[in-house]
C-alpha positions in Angstrom: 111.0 134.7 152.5 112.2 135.1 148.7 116.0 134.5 149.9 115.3 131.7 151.9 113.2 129.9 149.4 116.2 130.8 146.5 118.3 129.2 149.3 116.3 126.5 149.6 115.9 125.8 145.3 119.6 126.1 144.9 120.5 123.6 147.7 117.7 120.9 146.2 119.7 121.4 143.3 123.2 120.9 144.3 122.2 117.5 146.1 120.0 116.5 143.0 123.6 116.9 141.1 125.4 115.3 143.4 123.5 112.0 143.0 125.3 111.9 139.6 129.0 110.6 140.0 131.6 112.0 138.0 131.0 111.7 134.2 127.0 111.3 133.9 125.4 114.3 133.1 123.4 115.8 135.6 119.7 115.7 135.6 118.4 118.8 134.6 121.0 118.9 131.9 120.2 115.0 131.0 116.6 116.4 130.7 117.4 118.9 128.2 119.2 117.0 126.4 116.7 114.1 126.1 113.9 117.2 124.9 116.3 117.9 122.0 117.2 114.5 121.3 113.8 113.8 121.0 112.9 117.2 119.1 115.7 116.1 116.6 114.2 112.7 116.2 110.4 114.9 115.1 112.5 116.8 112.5 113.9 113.6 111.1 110.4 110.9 111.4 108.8 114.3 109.5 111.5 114.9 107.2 112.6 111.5 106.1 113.2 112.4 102.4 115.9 114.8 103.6 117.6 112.6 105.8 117.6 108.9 104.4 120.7 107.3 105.0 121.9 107.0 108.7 125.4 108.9 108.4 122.7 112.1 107.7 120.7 111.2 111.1 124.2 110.0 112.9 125.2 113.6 112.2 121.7 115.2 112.8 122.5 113.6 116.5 125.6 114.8 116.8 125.2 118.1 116.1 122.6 118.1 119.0 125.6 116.2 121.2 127.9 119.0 120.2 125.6 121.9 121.3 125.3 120.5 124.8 128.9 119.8 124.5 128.9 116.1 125.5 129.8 113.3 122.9 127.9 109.8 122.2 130.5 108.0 124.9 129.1 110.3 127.7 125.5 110.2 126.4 125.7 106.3 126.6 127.3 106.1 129.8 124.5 108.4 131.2 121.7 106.3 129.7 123.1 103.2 131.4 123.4 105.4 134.6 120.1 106.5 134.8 118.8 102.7 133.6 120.0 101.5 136.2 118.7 104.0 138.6 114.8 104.3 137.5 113.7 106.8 140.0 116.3 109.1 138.7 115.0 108.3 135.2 111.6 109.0 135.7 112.6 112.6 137.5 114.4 113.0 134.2 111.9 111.5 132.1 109.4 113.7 134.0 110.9 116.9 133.4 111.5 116.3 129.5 107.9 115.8 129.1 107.9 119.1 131.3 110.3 120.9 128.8 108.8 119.8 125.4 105.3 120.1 126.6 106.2 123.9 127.5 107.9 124.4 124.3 104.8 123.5 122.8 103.3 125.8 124.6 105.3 128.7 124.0 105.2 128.4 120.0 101.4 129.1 120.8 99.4 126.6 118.0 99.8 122.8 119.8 96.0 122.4 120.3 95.7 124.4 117.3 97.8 122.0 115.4 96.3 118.8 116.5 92.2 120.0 116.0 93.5 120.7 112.5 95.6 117.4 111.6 91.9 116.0 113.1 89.8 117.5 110.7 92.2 117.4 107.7 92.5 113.7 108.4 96.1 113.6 108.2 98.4 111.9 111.0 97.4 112.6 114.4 99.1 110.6 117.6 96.0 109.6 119.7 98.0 108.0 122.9 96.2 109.1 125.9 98.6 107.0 128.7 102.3 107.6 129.9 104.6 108.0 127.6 106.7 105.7 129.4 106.2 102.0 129.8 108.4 100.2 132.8 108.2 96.3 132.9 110.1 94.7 135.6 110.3 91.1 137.8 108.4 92.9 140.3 105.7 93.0 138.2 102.3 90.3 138.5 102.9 89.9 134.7 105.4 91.4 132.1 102.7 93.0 129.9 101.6 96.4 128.8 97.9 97.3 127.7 95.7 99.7 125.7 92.3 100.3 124.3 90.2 102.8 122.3 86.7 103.0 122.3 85.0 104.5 118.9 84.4 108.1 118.7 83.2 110.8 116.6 86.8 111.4 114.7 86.9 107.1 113.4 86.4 106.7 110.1 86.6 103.3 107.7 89.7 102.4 106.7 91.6 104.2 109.0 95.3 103.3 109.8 96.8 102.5 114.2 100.8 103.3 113.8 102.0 102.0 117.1 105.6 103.1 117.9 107.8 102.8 120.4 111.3 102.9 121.8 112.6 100.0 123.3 115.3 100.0 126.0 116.8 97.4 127.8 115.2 94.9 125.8 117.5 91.5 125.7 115.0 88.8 125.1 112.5 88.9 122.6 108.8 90.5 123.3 105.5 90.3 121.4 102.9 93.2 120.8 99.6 92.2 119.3 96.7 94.5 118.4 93.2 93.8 117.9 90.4 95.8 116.1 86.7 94.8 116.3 84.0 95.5 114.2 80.5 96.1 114.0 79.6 92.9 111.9 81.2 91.2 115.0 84.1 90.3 113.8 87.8 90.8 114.9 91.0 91.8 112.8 94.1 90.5 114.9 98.1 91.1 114.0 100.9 90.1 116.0 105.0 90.4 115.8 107.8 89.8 117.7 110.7 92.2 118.4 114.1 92.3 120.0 116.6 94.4 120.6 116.8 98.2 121.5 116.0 101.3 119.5 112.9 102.5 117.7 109.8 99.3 116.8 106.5 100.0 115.5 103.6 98.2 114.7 100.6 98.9 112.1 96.9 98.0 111.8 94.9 98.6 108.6 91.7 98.7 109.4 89.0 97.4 107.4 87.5 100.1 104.4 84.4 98.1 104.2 83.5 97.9 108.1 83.0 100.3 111.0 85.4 99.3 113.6 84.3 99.8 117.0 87.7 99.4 119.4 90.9 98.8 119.1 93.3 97.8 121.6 96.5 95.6 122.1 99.5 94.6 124.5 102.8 94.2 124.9 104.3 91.4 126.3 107.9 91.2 127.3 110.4 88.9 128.5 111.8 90.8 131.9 115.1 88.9 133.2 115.7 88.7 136.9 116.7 92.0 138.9 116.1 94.3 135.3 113.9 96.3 134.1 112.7 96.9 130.9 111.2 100.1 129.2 109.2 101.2 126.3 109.8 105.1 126.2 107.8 107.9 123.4 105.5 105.7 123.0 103.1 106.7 120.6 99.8 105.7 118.5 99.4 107.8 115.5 96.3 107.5 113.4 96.1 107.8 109.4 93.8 108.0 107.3 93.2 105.2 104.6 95.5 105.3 102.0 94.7 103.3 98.7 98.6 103.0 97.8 99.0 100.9 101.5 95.8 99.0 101.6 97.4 95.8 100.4 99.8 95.9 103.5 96.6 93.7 105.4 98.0 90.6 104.0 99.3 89.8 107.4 96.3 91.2 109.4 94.2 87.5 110.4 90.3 88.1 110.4 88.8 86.0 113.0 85.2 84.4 112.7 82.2 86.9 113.8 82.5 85.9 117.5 81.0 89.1 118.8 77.2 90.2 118.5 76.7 92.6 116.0 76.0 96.3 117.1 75.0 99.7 115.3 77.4 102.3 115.5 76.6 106.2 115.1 77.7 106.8 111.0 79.1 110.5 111.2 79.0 112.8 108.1 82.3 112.1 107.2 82.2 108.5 107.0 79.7 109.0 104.3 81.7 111.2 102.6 84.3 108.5 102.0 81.8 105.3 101.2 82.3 105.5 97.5 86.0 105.8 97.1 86.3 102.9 100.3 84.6 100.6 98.4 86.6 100.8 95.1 89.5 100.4 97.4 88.1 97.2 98.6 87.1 95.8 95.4 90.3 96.1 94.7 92.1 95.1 97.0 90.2 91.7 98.1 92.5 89.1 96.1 95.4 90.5 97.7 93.9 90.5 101.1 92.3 87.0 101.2 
């Protein structure tokens, strides 16, 4: 039973390589290569000091090229491939998340690490849905959608990095997100993108209010018989930062349209009332 089901693993395997004409790397290989790319991309979004100017990243990139031993001309003629084959993308896709989620596992600290950016309040990524967003023609509407309720870990002030990486993006798409309070009223910020490659999105959230939910969409323009993706995506959460608080200026506060609710205060929050409302005091010409 052992042989025939080895039989049977290597023959699933030679006919998922031979779906992958001459030149595009096969899957599994694509897969691992996607887990490093994306590894490689960690090291640099947490190292940026070290690796400022693009010819450093460029050759951050193509060091990881050169241990797979493929260069950026196969690479890109493999991403088109598998763009324009989606189910063969998300088996890819699929088995990165596979390969990084067991390497995770492996170095033995992953929900270790995360309970203890939580309680330090540093950057924690908070994105509970598929990494992968797929818009197409097919689709009712061309729009992607998200929302957080309040919970125990919220605290005033706090900052909603939303990051992701665009591909096949031609025409131009909008993102908006949305935070409401407990006063009843509503923070709203919106931006347009285009293009490919990596796009983000930040709300500062209000040092003076308890927000209550936060959620957005994004809305793109999906030409006929394509498809368009928004892959690692990603919503990390900070905590306020005095030195950034004036970065609201675009943020529009909308009139108290929601009834006001009371909201659990957890010890924490308490712990920061004093310094947030310096931080306001400050900060209010600048804002308004």
């Amino acid at each position: 039973m052992r042989k025939l089901l080895s039989i049977i693993a290597v023959a699933l395997l030679a006919v998922a390589c031979s779906k992958t004409p001459k030149g595009i790397i096969p899957p599994e290989e694509m897969a691992q290569l996607m887990a490093d790319i994306h590894t490689a991309e960690a090291v640099i979004e947490l190292n940026r000091g070290e690796y400022r100017s693009d010819s450093l990243k460029q050759a951050f990139k193509q060091s990881v090229y050169a241990r797979h031993g493929v260069d950026a001309a196969t690479v890109d003629s493999s991403y088109m491939w598998y763009g324009r084959n989606i189910n063969s993308y998300l088996e890819v896709y699929d088995r990165t998340i596979e390969i990084l989620e067991h390497r995770l596992i492996e170095s033995g600290n992953r929900v270790a690490a995360e309970a203890a950016l939580s309680i330090a309040g540093d950057s924690v990524d908070v994105w509970p849905y598929s990494r992968l967003v797929t818009l197409n023609d097919r689709m009712p509407s061309g729009t992607g959608v998200f929302s957080f309720a309040r919970d125990e870990n919220w605290q005033k002030g706090d900052i909603y990095v939303w990051r992701v990486k665009a591909l096949n993006n031609s025409a131009t798409s909008r993102w908006s997100i949305v935070t409401e309070y407990s006063d009843g009223s509503i923070d709203f910020l919106s931006q347009e993108f285009s293009g490919d490659g990596w796009k983000e999105i930040t709300m500062y959230t209000d040092s003076m209010l308890d927000a209550t939910r936060v959620y957005g969409q994004l809305c793109g323009e999906v030409p006929r018989g394509t498809s368009l993706r928004f892959d690692s995506v990603e919503m990390v959460r900070k905590r306020l930062d005095p030195a950034m608080y004036s970065r609201r200026y675009p943020i529009r506060r909308l009139p108290k349209l929601l009834p006001a609710v009371e909201v659990e205060v957890y010890g924490h929050e308490e712990e920061h009332a004093a310094e947030n409302s310096v931080i306001a005091a400050d900060s209010v010409a600048v804002i308004r």
